[in-house]
N, C-alpha and C positions, 0 to 999 in steps of 0.2 A: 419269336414271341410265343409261339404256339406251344414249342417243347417246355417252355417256360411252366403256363399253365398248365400242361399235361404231369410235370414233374409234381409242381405244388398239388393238383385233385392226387396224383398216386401218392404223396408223402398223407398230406390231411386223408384219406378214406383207407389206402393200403396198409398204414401203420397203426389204424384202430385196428386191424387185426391182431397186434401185437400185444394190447392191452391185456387186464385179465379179465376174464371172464368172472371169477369172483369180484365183489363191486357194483358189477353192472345194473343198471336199471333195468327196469322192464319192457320200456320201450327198445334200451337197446339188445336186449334179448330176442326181441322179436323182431327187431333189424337184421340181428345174423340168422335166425332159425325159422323164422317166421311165424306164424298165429301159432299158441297154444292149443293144446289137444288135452281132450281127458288122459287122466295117469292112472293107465292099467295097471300100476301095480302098485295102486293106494290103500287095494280093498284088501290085497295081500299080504304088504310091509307097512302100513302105516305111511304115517308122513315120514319124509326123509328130516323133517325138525320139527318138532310137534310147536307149538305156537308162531309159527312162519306163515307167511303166506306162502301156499304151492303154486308152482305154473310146472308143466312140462312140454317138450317142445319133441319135436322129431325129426334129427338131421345127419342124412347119408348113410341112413341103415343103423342109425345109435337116439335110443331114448334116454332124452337129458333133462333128469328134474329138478328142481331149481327152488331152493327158498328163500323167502325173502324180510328183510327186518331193515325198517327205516328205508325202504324203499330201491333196498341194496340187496343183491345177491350175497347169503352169506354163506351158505352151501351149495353145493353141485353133483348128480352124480350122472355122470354115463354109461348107460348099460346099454349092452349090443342088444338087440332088436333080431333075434333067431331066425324069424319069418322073414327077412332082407339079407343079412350075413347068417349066410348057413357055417357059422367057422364057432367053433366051441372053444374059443379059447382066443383072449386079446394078446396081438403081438405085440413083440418088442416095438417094432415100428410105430402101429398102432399108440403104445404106453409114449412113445418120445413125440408123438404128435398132441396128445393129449395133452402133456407138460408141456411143449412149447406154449401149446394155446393159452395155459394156464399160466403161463410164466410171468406175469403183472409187475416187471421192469425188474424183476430177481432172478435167481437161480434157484432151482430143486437141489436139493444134496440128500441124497438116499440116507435114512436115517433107520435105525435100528426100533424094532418093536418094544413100547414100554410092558413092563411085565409088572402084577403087583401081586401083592402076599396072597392072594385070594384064589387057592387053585382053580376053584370052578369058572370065576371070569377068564383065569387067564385061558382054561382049554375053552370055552367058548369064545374067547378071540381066536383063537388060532383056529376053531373048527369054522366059527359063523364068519368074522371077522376077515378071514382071507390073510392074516400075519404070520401064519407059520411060516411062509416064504422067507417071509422080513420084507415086504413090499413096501415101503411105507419112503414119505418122503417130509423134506419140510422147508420152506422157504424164512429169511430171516426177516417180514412180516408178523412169525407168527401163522399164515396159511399153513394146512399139513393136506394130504394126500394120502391115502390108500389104495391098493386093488386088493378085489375081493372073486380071484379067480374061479372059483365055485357058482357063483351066480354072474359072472363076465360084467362086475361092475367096479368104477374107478369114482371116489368119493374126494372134493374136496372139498374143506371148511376151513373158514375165516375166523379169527379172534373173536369177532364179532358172533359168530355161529355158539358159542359158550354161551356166554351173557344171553341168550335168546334161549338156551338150554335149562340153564340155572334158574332163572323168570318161569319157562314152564315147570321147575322143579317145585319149587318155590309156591307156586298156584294150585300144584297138585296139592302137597304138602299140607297145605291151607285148607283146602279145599277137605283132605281127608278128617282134617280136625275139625271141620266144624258137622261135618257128619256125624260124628258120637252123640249120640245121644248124653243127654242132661240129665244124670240120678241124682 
């Protein structure tokens, strides 16, 4: 009876590992990572989704910030933490550990960098952006992925991360128009 219940707690508790971490709630955010910490590098980068709610969290030498819309993680990023991994550079292993986590009942399949007519975006994707590589991946949700080797971070967003994108566009936009003045 015993192995019984020990199988069922590891399948129900071990197999939320499995889950994705885009999704998640808050609380279960802070089930795996634990309390929220200030995000040092809000005052630097801005938000990682401008109209999102931020949390960021600190787990096993990597700061993970976390946006949230409808009470759902719809962005992510991981960035190694210097002052705990003195390593300048995320490894392969590292990158396949990350994907697993992130893997939310699909598959990653490395996917080619979009390029568009606009030469100055496209070299500031490839300079800021981290795509020169062609890092980039995508799950057939819709999630997509990045590394952005330069600054030792791994980004990923949800369908959902758009729509929350577009809204802050959108409000901006609004917002700039009703500034003008009235001649």
């Amino acid at each position: 009876m015993k192995p019984l219940i020990l199988l069922a707690i590891t399948i129900a508790f071990g197999g939320s590992c499995l889950h994705a971490r885009l999704g998640d709630t808050e609380r279960e955010c802070i089930v795996r990572y634990g309390s929220a910490v200030p995000d040092k590098h809000l005052a630097i980068l801005g938000p990682l989704l401008p109209g999102a709610q931020q949390l960021c969290f600190k787990h096993q030498g990597w700061d993970i910030r976390t946006a949230f819309a409808g009470g759902r993680v719809v962005a992510q990023e991981y960035r190694k933490d210097l002052s705990v991994l003195k390593t300048m550079v995320i490894s392969e292993d590292e990158i396949k550990a990350i994907l697993q986590g992130e893997i939310g009942g699909a598959t990653w399949t490395s996917a080619k960098p979009q390029r568009t007519g606009d030469l100055f975006n496209q070299i500031g994707q490839e300079l800021l952006g981290g795509l020169a590589d062609g890092r980039l991946w995508s799950r057939p949700d819709g999630a997509s992925a990045h590394i952005d080797h330069s600054c030792l971070r791994f980004t990923f967003t949800s369908t959902a991360a758009k729509s929350v994108k577009d809204a802050e566009d959108a409000r901006k936009k609004s917002d700039q128009r009703a500034s003008i003045p009235k001649f």
